[in-house]
N, C-alpha and C positions, 0 to 999 in steps of 0.2 A: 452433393446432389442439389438440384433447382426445387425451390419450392411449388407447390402447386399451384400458385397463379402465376410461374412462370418467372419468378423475380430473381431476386442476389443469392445465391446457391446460397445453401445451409449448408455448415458439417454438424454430424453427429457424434458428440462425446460418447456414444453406447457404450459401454465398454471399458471406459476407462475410469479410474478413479486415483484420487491425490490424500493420501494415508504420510504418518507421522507426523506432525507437526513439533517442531522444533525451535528453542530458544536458546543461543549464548546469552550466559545473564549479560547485559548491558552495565559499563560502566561506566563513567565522568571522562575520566583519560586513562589512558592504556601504554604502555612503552613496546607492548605486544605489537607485530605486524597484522594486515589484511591476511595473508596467510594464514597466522597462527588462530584466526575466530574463526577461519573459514574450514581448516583441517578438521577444527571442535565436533561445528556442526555437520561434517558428514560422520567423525565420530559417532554422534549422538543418532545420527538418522538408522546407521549401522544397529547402533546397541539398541534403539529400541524398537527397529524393526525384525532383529537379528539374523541379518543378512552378512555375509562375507562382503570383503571391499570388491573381487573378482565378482559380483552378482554386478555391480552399480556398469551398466554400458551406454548410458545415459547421462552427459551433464550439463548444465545450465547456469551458467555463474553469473552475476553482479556486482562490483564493487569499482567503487572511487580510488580508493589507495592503493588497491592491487596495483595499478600502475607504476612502472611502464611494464609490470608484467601482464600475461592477459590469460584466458581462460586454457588457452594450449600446451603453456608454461607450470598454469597451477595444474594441469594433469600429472606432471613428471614428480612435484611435489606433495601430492596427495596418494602418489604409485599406483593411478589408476590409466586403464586405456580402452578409453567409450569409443565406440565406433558412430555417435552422437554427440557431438557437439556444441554449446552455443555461449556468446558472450552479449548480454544483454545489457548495455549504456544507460538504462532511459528513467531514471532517476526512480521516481514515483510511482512510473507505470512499470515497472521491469515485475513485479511479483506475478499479475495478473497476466502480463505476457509470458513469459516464462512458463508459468501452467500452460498457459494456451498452446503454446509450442509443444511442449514438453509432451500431452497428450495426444496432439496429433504426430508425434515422434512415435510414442507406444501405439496406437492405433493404424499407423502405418507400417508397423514392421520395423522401422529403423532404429526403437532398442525397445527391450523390454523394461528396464524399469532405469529411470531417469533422478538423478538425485538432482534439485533447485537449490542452488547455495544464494544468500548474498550476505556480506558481511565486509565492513570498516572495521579500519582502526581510529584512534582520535587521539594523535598528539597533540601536546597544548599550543603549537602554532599550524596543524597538520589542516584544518577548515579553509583558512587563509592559503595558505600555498595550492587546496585543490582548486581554490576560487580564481586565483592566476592562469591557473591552467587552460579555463575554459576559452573559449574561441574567441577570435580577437574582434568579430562580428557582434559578441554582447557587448564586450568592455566598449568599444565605440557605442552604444544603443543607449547604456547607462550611464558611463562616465560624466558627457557633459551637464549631468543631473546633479554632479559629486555625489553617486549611487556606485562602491566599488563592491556591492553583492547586494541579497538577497532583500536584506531589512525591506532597504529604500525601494526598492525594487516592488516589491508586495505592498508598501505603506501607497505608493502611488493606485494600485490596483483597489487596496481596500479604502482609498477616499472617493473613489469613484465610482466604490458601489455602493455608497454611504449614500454618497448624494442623488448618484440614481437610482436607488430603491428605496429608500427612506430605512435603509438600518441603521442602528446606535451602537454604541458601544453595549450596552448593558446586551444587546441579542447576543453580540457575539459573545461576551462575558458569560450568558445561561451554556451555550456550548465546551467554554472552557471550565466552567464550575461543574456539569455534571459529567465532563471525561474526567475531571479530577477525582470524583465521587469512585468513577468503577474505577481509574488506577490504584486505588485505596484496596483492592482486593486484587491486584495481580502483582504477583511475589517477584517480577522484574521491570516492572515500572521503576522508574529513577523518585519521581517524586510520588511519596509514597505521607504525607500532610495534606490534610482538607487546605480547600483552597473556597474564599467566599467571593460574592461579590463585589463587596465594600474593597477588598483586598486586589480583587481584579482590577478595578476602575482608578486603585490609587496609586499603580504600582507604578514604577518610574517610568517613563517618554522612552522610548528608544528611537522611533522614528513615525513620526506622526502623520496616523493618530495611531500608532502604533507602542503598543507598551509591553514591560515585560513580558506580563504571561501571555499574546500572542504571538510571540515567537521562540520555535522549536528549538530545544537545545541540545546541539550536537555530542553525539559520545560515542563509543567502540562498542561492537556486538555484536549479534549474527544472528539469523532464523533462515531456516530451512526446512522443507518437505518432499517426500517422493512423488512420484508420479509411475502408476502401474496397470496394472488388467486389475477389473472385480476380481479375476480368477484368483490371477496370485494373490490380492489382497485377504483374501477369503481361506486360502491356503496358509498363510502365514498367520491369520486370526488376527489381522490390524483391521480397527475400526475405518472404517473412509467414506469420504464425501464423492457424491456423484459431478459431473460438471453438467450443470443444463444448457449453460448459455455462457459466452466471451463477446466483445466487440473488441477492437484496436483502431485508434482514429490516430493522423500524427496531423502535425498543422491544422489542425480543423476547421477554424474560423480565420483564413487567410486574411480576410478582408478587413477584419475586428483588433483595430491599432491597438486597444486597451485591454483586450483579453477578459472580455466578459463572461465569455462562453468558452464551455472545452469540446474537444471531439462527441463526449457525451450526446451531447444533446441532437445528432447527427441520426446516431446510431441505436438510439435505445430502444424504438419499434424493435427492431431488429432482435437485443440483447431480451423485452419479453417474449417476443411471437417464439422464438427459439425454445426458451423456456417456456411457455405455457403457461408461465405464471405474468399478473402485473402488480406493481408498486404494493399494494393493498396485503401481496399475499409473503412480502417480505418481514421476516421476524427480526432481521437486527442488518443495519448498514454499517461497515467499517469502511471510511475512507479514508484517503492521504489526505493527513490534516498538518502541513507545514505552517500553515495561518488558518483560524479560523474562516477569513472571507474564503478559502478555496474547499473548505467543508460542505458551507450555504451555497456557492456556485454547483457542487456537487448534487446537492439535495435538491434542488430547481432542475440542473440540466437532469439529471435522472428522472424527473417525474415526480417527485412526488410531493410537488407544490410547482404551480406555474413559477414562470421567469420572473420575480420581483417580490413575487408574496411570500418571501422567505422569511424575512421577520416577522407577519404574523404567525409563520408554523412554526418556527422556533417560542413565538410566544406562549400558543397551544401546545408545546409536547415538554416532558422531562428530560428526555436522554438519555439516563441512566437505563442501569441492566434491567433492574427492576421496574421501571415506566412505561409510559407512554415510546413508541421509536425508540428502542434503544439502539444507540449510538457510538461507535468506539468503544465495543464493552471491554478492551483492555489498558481504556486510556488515551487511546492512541498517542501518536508523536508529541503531542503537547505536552502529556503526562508520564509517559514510558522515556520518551526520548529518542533521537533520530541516529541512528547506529547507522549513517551513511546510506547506502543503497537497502540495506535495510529496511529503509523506514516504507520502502515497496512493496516488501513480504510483510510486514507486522499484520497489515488489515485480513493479508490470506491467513493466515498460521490462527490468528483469531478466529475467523470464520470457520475455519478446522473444528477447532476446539469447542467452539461452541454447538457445531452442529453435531459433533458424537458425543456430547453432554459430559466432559471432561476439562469445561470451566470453570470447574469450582464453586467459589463462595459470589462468582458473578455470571452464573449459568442461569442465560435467558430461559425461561420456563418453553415449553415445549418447542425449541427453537428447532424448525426442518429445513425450513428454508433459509437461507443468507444471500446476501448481495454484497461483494468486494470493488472497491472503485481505484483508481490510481489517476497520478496526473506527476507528468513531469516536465517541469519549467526549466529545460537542459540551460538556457542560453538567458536567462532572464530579459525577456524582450519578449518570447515567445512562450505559449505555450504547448511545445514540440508532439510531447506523447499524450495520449487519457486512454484509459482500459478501464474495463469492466467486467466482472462474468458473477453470474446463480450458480449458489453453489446448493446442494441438499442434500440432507443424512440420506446414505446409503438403504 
């Protein structure tokens, strides 16, 4: 439907809601296939939704390593048969798309309840060989940089926002010390040790000005969640989150060589006027935190500090669950670890959890509202995907 001044039609989530949140614990290396974390987590969706596999007519998959098999293949292997569909590529935005789809799948009739998988594996050379894989349109973008993935790739983006916005190491260093702080209370984080600053700032060059602890380390895992009607959710007695608002942007700043900006910043009118709510009335942001600078990118193009003043808001707020903005309250990627396509769902299945008070020892105090963000850097040159959506206790 068009809104009433006549502008970019709106959908209405009425109706639908995304119940279970789900985690395969994450580990280092795996000799386990994409398959076998991916089977787990509809497992788990099953048991703790306690639904029959013949209910799931709905499915949504993501992953890296599945390949060369794809979401069609993992039906005959999971012995399910959705008359719904879909295979979502898009790194960092797939969790947030994925909903999106997912709900206007149950809201249109084309299934009732929709099971979201994503989930890697991580053998000890399995990172490198998916990095091969990618389009031969990156490897020429980066190559002549002697940039054969991600590091360099990101070290180039985060020096040029150093310089263009006057951030230091030490801002980004407050973001990765107090994700560290909440992965210290979520029971599937990888690193699971305090992490200080002193320790931040010293810790070895990887690609500069890039060092250890800003970059994410990959490992095997999975997270998953349903997507269904209030009805049924309410019939079954699972907790769930409303959907107020999505955006999906791809290319967004065609014109922006250096990727300063993501689709966000396009679309966010859009992602409050939808919800009703703005910036202010957000209780905890999780975003795809592959490097700190694509956090601050986040927290700017969203709103909730102009384009530049990012290091003073990072100077003003804590992070943590219990602060000021809390942020990543399960750590995110920096601190849990990036379980492949995964690391797209981690921010949703957080946001889940948080909003039916089922976070534990790092449950933001009366958290209703949440905001999920994603960004995926399919091709390293570009930044291809960015999603968004409000999420709010039922």
């Amino acid at each position: 439907m068009a809104d009433a001044a006549g502008g970019r039609p709106r959908f209405d989530y009425q109706g639908v809601v995304a119940v279970a949140p789900v985690t395969i614990p994450y580990v280092r290396y795996s000799i386990r296939t994409a398959h076998w974390f991916l089977a787990r987590a509809l497992g788990q969706l099953l048991q703790v939704s306690g639904l029959g596999k013949s209910a799931i007519d709905g499915l949504c998959v993501s992953s890296f390593t599945l390949a060369p098999d794809t979401a069609i293949g993992l039906t005959q292997h999971l012995g399910v048969s959705p008359r719904w569909l879909d295979h979502i590529p898009l790194g960092g935005a797939c969790g947030v798309v994925a909903l999106r789809r997912a709900a206007r799948a149950v809201q249109s009739g084309d299934a009732d309840i929709v099971a979201c998988l994503a989930g890697d594996t991580n053998h000890v050379d399995s990172f490198r060989l998916t990095l091969s894989n990618f389009s031969s349109f990156a490897r020429d973008a980066v190559y002549p940089y002697g940039a054969g993935g991600p590091n360099a790739s990101f070290a180039f983006l985060t020096a040029n926002y150093m310089r263009e916005y006057g951030v230091e190491r030490a801002d980004f260093g407050k973001l990765c010390v107090a994700q560290r702080e909440n992965a210290l209370r979520f029971e599937h984080a990888l690193f699971r040790k305090p992490l200080t600053l002193d320790e931040y700032l010293d810790a070895r060059p990887i690609a500069d000005p890039l060092r250890l602890f800003d970059c994410v380390m990959p490992c095997a895992g999975a997270d998953a969640f349903l997507v269904m009607s209030a009805e049924r959710a309410r019939s079954l007695g699972l907790p769930a989150v409303r959907i107020l608002s999505t955006i999906e942007r791809h290319n967004g700043f065609a014109d922006d060589p250096i990727q300063a900006r993501g689709g966000w910043a396009i679309d966010r009118d859009d992602l409050y006027d939808q919800a009703g709510v703005g910036p202010r009335d957000i209780d905890s942001l999780q975003v795809y935190d592959d490097y700190p600078v694509i956090s601050l990118m986040q927290i700017e193009d969203l709103g909730f500090c102009e384009k530049g003043a990012g290091a003073r808001f990072v100077r003003e707020n804590s992070f943590t669950w219990n602060g000021t903005f809390p942020l990543n309250t399960s750590g995110g990627q920096l601190s849990a670890g990036q379980a492949g396509a995964s690391g797209g769902y981690l921010g949703v299945v957080e946001a889940m959890r948080q909003l039916t008070g089922v976070a534990g020892d790092r449950q933001v105090k009366a958290a209703r509202t949440g905001m999920v963000s994603g960004f995926g850097m399919i091709n390293y040159d570009r930044g291809l995907a960015s999603a968004a959506a409000i999420l709010a206790a039922a």
